[in-house]
C-alpha positions as CSV (number, residue, x, y, z in Angstrom):
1,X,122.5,-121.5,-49.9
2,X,119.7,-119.1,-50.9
3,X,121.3,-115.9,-49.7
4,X,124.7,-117.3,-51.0
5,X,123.5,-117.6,-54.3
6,X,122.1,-114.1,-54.4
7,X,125.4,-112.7,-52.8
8,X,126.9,-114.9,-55.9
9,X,124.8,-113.1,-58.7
10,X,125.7,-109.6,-56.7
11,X,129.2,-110.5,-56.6
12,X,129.5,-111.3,-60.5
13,X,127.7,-108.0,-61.3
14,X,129.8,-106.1,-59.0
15,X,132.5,-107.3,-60.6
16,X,131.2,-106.6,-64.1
17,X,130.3,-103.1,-63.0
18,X,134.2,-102.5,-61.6
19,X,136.1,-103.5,-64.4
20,X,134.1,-101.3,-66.9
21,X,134.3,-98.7,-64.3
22,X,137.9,-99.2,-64.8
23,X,138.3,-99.5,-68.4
24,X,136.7,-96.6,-68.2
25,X,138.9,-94.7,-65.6
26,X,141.8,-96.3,-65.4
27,X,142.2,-95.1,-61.4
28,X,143.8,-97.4,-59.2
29,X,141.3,-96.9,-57.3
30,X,139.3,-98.8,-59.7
31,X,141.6,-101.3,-60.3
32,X,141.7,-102.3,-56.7
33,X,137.4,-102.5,-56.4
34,X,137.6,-104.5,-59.1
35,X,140.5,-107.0,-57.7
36,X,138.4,-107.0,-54.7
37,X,135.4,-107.7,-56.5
38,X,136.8,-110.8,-58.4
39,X,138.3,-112.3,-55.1
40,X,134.4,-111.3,-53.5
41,X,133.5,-113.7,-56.3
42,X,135.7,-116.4,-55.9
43,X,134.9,-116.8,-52.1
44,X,131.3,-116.8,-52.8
45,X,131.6,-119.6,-55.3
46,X,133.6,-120.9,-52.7
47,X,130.7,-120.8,-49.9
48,X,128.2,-122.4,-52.9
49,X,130.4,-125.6,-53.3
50,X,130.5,-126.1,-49.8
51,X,127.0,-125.7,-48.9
52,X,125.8,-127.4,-51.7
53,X,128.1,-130.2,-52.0
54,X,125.9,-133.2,-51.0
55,X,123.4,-131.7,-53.5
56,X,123.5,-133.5,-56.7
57,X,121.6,-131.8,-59.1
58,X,123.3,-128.4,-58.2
59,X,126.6,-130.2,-59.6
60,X,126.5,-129.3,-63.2
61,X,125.1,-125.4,-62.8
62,X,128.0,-125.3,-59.8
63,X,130.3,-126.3,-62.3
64,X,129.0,-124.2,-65.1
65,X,129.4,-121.2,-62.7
66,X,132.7,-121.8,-62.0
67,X,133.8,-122.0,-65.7
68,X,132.2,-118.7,-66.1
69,X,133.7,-116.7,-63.1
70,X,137.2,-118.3,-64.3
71,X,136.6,-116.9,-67.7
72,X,135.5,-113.2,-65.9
73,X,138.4,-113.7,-64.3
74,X,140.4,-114.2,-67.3
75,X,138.7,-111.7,-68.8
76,X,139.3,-109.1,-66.2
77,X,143.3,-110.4,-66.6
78,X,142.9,-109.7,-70.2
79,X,142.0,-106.1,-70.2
80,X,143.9,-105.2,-67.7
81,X,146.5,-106.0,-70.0
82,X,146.0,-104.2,-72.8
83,X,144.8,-101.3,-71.3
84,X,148.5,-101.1,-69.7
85,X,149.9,-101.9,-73.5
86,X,147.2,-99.2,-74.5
87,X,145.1,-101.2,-77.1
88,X,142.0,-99.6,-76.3
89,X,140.4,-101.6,-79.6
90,X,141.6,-104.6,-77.8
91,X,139.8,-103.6,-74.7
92,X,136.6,-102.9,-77.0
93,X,136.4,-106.2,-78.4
94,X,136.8,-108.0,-75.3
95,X,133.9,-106.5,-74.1
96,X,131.8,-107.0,-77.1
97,X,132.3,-110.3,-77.2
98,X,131.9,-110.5,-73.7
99,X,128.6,-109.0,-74.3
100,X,127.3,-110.9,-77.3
101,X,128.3,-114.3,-75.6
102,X,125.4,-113.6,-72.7
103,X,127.4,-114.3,-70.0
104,X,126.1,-111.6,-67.6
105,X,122.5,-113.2,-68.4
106,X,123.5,-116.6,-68.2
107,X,124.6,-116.1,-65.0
108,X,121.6,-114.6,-63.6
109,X,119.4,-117.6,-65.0
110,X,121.4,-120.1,-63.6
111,X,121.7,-118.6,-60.2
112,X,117.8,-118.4,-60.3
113,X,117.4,-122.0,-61.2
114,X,119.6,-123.0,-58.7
115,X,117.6,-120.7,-56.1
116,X,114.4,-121.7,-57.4
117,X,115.6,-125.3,-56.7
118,X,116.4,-124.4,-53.2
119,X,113.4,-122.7,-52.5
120,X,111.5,-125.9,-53.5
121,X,113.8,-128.0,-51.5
122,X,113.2,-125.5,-48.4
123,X,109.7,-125.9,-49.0
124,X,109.4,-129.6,-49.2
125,X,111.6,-130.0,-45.9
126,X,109.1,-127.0,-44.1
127,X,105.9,-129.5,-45.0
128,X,107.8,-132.3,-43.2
129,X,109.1,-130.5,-40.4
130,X,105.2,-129.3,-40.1
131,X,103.9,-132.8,-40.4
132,X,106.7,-133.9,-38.3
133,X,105.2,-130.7,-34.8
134,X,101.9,-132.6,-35.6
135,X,102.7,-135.9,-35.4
136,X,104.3,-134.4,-32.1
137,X,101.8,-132.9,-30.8
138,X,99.5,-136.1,-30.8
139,X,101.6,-137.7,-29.6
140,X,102.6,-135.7,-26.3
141,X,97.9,-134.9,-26.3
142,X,97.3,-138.3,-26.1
143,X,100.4,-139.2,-23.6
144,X,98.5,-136.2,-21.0
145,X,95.4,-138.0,-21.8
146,X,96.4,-141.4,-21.1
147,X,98.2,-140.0,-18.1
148,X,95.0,-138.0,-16.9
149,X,93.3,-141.4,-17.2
150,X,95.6,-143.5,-15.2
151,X,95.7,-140.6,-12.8
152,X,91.9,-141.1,-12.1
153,X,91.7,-144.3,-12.0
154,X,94.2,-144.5,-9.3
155,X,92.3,-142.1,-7.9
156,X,89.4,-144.3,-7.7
157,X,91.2,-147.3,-7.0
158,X,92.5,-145.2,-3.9
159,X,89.3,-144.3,-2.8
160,X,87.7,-147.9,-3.1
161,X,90.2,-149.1,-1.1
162,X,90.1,-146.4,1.9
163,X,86.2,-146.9,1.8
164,X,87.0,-150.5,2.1
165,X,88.9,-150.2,5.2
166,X,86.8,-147.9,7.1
């Protein structure tokens, strides 16, 4: 989940990055990065849900990434559009609002919460896995021990009895 959600926040500036490119360019070249870009986007978001779907607390900032790489995507759809109708001022204030709503930044501090969160949660089950090899680890020290003991006392036993019969 960790690397997902940095391959998330990669993914969503990729994508940023392609359909400026393009906007800029106009290549199909372009066009295609940034088509490929979205759809890198959508799987990731993809991966996220299914990794962290017995997480509860990740629910709301899933969800909130979701609405905002549906409203790249629409965004992306958008200016696509009017830079085929040629409304370049269109195009311009799509991206300035895009810019002024934060989106790009949200983004980024809701894939580190949710990473933070995971590293805390990775953390938590590395101290019980840790306690859990100790707890081992007695156990199988004193089970050698115990068998060590047994294993000289039938020793003795054994020997008691052989002087015995001599």
């Amino acid at each position: 989940a960790i690397l997902e959600l940095g391959a998330l926040r990669g993914s969503f500036l990729a994508g940023d990055a392609a359909l400026r490119t393009l906007l800029v360019t106009g290549s199909e070249q372009d066009e295609a990065s940034c088509r490929e870009a979205m759809a890198g986007l959508a799987e990731n978001l993809e991966l996220l849900r299914a990794l962290l779907r017995s997480d509860r607390l990740a629910g709301p900032a899933l969800r909130r990434l979701e609405v905002l790489a549906e409203g790249r995507a629409k965004l992306t759809r958008d200016a696509l559009a009017a830079r085929r109708d040629g409304k370049p001022d269109a195009i311009r204030g799509m991206l300035l609002a895009d810019t002024a709503a934060g989106v790009t930044s949200e983004v980024k501090r809701i894939v580190e919460k949710l990473r933070m969160e995971q590293m805390a949660l990775l953390a938590n089950r590395d101290s019980e896995a840790y306690l859990q090899a100790q707890t081992t680890r007695w156990t199988v020290g004193t089970g050698v021990a115990l068998n060590v003991l047994l294993l000289v006392l039938a020793g003795w036993l054994v020997r008691g009895d052989v002087r015995a019969r001599r």
